[in-house]
Residue frames relative to the residue before (quaternion, step in Angstrom):
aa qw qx qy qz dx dy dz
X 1.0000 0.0000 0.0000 0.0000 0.00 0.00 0.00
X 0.5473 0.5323 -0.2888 0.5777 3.68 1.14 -0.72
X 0.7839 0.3137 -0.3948 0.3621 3.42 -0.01 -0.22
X 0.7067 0.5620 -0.1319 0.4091 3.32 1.47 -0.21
X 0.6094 0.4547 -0.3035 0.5743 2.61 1.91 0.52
X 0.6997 0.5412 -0.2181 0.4122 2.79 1.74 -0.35
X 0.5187 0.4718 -0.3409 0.6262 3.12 2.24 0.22
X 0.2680 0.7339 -0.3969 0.4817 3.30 1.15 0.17
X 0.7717 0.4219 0.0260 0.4751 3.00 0.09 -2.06
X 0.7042 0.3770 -0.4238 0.4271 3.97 0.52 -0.64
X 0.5430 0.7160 -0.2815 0.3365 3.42 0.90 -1.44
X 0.6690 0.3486 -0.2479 0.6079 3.88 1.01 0.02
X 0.7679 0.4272 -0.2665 0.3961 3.31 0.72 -0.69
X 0.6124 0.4892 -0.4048 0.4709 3.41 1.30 -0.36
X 0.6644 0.5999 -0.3002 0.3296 3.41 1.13 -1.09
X 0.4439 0.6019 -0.4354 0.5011 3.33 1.73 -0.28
X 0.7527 0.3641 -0.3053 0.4557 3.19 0.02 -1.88
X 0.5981 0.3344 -0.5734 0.4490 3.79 -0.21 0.00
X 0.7388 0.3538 -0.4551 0.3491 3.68 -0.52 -1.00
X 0.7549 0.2998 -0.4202 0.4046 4.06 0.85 0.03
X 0.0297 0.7376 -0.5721 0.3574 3.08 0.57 1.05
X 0.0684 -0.6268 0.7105 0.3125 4.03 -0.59 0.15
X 0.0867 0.7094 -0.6981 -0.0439 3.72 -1.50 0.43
X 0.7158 -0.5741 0.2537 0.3062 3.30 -0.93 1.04
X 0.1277 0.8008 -0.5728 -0.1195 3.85 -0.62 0.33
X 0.6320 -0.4674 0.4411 0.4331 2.99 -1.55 0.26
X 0.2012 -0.8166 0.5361 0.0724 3.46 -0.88 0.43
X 0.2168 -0.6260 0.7218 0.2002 4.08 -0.69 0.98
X 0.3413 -0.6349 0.6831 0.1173 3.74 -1.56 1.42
X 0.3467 -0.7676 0.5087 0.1783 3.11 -0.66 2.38
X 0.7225 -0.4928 0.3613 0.3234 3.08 -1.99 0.55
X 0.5310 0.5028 -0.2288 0.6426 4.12 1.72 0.01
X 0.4913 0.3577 -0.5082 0.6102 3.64 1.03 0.59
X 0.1727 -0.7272 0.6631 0.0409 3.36 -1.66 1.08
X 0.6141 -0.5646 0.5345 0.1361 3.07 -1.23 1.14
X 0.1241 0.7532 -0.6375 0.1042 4.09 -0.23 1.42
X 0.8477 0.0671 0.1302 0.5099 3.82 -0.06 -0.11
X 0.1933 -0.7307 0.6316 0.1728 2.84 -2.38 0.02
X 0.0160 0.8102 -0.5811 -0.0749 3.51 -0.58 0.84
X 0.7954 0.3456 -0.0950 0.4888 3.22 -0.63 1.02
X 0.4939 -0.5098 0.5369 0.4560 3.65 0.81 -0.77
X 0.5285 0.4194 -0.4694 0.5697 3.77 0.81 -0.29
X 0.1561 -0.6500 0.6721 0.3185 3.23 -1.85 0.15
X 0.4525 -0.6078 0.6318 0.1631 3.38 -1.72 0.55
X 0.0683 -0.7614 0.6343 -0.1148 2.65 -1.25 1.31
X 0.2859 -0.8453 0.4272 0.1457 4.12 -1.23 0.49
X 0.5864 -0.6592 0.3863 0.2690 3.12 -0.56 1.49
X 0.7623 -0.3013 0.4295 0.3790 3.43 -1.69 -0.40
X 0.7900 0.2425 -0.0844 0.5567 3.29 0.76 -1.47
X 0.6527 -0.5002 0.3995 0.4052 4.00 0.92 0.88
X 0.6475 0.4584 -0.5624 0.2331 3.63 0.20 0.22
X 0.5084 -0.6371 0.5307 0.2324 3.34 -1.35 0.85
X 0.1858 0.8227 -0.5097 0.1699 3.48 -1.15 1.56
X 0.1583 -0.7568 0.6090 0.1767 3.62 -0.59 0.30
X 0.3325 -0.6734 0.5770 0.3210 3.49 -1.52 -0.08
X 0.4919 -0.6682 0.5421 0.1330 3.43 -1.35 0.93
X 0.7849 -0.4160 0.2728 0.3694 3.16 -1.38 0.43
X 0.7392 0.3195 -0.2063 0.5558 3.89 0.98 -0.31
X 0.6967 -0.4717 0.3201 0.4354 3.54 1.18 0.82
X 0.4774 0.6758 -0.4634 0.3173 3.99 0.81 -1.07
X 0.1965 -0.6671 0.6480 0.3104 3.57 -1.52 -0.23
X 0.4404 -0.6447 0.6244 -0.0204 2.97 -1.14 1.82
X 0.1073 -0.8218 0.5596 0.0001 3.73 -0.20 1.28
X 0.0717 -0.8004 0.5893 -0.0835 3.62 -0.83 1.28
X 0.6403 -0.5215 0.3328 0.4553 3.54 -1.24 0.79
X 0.5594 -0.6375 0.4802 0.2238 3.83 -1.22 1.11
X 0.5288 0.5580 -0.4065 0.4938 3.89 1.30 0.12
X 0.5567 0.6413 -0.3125 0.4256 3.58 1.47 -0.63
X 0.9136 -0.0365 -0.3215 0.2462 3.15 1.16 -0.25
X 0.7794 -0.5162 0.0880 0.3440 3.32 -0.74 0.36
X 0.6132 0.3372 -0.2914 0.6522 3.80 1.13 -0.69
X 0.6948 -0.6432 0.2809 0.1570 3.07 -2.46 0.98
């Protein structure tokens, strides 16, 4: 009976710790990202918090050094 309660008891906690997990998503570039450059043919664009990034072929943000681009 103890062990069944005590799988009971993991079975929520693991499912937490997976779902915080960070895992990559596809991302829609918000209307407060700004458009700074091109590297590659990709343009580059800057987050909320200034970081310099482009999306890749599967939608992801691809994060590059913040001198790459060009606006502040």
């Amino acid at each position: 009976m103890k062990k069944l309660i005590i799988a009971a008891a993991l079975v929520p906690a693991l499912t937490l710790a997976i779902a915080c997990q960070k895992s990559p998503r596809k991302i829609k570039v918000k209307s407060t990202d700004s458009s700074c450059g091109i590297k590659d043919g990709k343009t580059l664009h800057k987050d909320e918090q200034h970081n310099c990034y482009y999306l890749n072929e599967s939608g992801l943000k691809e994060y590059v050094e913040n001198s790459m681009c060009s606006c502040i």
